[in-house]
N, C-alpha and C positions, 0 to 999 in steps of 0.2 A: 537319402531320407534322414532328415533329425533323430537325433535320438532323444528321449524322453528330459534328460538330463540337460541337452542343450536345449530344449524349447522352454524350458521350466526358468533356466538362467536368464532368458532374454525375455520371458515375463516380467519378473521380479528386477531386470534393466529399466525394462518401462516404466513399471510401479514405479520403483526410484526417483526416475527422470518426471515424471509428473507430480509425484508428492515434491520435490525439489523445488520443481517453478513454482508450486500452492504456496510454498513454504516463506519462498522470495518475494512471491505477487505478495504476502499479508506484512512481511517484515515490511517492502516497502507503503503498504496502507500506514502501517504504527508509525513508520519516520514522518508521512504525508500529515498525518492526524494530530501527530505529536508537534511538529514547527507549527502545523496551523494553529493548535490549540496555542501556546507556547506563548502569546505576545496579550492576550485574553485575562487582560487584568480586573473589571467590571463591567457591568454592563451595558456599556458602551462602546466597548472593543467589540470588532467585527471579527473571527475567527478566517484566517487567510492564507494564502504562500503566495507568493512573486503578485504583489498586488493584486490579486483576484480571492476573493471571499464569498460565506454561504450562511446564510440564516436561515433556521427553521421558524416559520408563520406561524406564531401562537394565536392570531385571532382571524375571524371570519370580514373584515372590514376592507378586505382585499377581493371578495367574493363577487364577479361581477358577470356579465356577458362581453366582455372585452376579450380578444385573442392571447393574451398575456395577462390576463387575471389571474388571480392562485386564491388559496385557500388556505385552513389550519392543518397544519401539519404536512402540508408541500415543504419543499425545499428550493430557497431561490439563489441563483449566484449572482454575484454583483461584482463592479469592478471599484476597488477605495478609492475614495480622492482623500489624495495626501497633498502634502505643502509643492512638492515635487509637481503637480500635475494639476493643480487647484485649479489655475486660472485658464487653464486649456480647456478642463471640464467643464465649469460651468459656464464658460462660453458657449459651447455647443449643445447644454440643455435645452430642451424643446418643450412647449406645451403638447402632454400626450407623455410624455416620459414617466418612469417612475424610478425616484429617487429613496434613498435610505438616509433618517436624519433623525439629529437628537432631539428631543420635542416634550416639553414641559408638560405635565399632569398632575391634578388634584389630587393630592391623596397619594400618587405613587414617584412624585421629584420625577426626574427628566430620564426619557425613556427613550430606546429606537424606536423609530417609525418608518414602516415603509409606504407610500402613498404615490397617486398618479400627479405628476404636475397639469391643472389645472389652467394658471395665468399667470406670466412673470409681469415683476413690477418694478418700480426705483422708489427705495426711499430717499427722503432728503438729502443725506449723503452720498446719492447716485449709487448707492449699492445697491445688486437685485434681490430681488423678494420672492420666492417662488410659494405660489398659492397650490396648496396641495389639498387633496381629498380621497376618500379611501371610496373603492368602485361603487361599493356597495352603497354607500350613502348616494354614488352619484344615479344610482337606481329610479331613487325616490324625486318627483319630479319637486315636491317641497323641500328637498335639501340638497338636491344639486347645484352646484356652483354656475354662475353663469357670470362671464365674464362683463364689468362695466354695469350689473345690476345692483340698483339698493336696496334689494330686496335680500342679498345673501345672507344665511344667517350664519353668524362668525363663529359658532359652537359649530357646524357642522365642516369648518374645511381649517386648514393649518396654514399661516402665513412662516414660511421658514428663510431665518438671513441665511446670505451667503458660507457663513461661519460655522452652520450649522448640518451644511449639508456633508455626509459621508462617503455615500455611495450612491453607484449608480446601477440598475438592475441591467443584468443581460441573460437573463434567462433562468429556468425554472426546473423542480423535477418531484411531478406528481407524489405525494406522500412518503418522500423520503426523512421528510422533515421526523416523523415519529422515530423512524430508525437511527437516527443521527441524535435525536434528544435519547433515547435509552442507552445506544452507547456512550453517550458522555454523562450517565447517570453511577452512580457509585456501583449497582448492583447490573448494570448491563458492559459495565468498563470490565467488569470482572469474568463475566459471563464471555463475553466476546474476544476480548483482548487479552488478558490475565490469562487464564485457563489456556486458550489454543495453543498461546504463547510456551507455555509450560508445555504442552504437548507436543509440539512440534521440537523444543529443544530436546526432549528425552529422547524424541523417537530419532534426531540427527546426531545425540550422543550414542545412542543404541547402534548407528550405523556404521558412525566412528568407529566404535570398540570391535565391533564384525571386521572391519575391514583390515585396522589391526592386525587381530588376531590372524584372520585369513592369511594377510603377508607373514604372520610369524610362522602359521602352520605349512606355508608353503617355502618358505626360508629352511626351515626343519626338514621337510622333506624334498629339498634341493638337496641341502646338507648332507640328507641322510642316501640320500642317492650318489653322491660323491662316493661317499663313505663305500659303497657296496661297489661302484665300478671300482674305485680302488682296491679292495679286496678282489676282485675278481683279477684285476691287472698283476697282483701281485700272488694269487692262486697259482696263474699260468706262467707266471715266471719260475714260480718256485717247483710248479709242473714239469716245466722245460727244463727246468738246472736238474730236475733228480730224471727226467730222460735222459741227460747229456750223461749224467754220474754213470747210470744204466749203461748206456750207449761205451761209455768208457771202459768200465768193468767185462762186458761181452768181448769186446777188442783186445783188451787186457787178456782176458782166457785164452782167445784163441790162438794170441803168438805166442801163450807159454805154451799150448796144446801144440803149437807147429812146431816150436823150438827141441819139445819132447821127440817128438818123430822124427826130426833130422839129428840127436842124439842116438 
């Protein structure tokens, strides 16, 4: 049966070994957060690692009855299109797709946008044109896009070059977008990241310094058990040498005692 002492030790193992992996799983989130963040020079940078990126949906114009609609404060990931991969990508763009792209507005100079591709097209230069529109507007039977009609009205859908397209969406994650904007707000970075951060290093300096100590204390009391067999080794010798003295001395008497009687 255990004794108290050992069940107590293999608790406080576990504890260890679990706070350890927390520790590991968040350091590696700060290194993930931090490359991603890292290349995130304006607003137009896509925050990423190994080509694959994530925006949180600050407006409602993505809001549709589509299977891959999202909304404000979802979070979507997309995969970039870099120079590397450009011409692969948007070859394989579909009408039905939804694409990520820089896109010119009054009042706020040129902004991402994420939208459904609509209808691709050629301009003069035989370059494509993807006709995009956000679900919600394609809701409204007056401002939906319809492909080949002259009735479109040009404020409600985005003609995007080639040039300008970014990314491509591959999937989504219900209202993480809110969570993502506060940790990378001054007072949820601090909250989140800062602080645990600082927590977690005390408490693995804390465990350092135990552990230490623990080998010194039990260094000392190796040592000091050395120390004791050796006195004890040398108790019994010095035992034995003054029984042999004994031992001698007895002997000694008794041949002067026999030497007497044969006088």
């Amino acid at each position: 049966m255990e004794t108290k002492e050992v069940s107590e030790k293999k608790i406080w193992k576990i504890v260890k070994t679990v706070l350890n992996v927390i520790f590991y799983l968040f350091i590696a989130f700060l290194v993930i957060f931090s490359i991603s963040n890292f290349g995130v020079k304006d607003n137009l940078d896509i925050p990423g690692i190994f080509g694959n990126g994530f925006l949180t949906v600050e407006t409602d114009s993505m809001d549709g009855n589509e299977e891959d609609s999202f909304t404000v404060d979802d979070l979507i990931f997309v995969k970039k299109v870099t120079d590397n991969n450009r011409d692969k990508v948007l070859q394989n763009i579909e009408v039905g797709d939804i694409i990520t792209f820089s896109y010119y507005v009054d009042g706020m100079g040129i902004i991402l946008n994420t939208h459904r591709v609509m209808d691709i097209k050629e301009n003069i230069s035989g370059e494509k044109v993807f006709i995009t529109q956000g679900d919600k507007a394609a809701l409204n039977p007056a401002y939906k896009y319809v492909p080949g009609s002259e009735t479109n009205d040009s404020t409600k859908y985005e003609a995007v070059a080639e040039k300008d397209v970014l990314a491509i969406y591959n999937g989504q994650w219900q209202n993480a977008g809110k969570t993502m904007k506060y940790v990378r707000s001054e007072q949820g970075f601090l909250l989140v990241v800062v602080i645990p951060t600082a927590i977690f290093l005390v408490f693995e300096a804390f465990v350092l310094v135990t552990n230490i100590m623990k080998i010194k204390q039990d260094k000392v009391a190796g040592e000091k058990a050395k120390e004791h067999e050796e006195e004890l080794a040398k108790a019994k010798l010095e035992l034995e040498a003054e029984k042999e003295k004994i031992r001698a001395q007895v002997l000694a008497e008794l041949e002067a005692k026999k030497n007497e009687k044969q006088e």
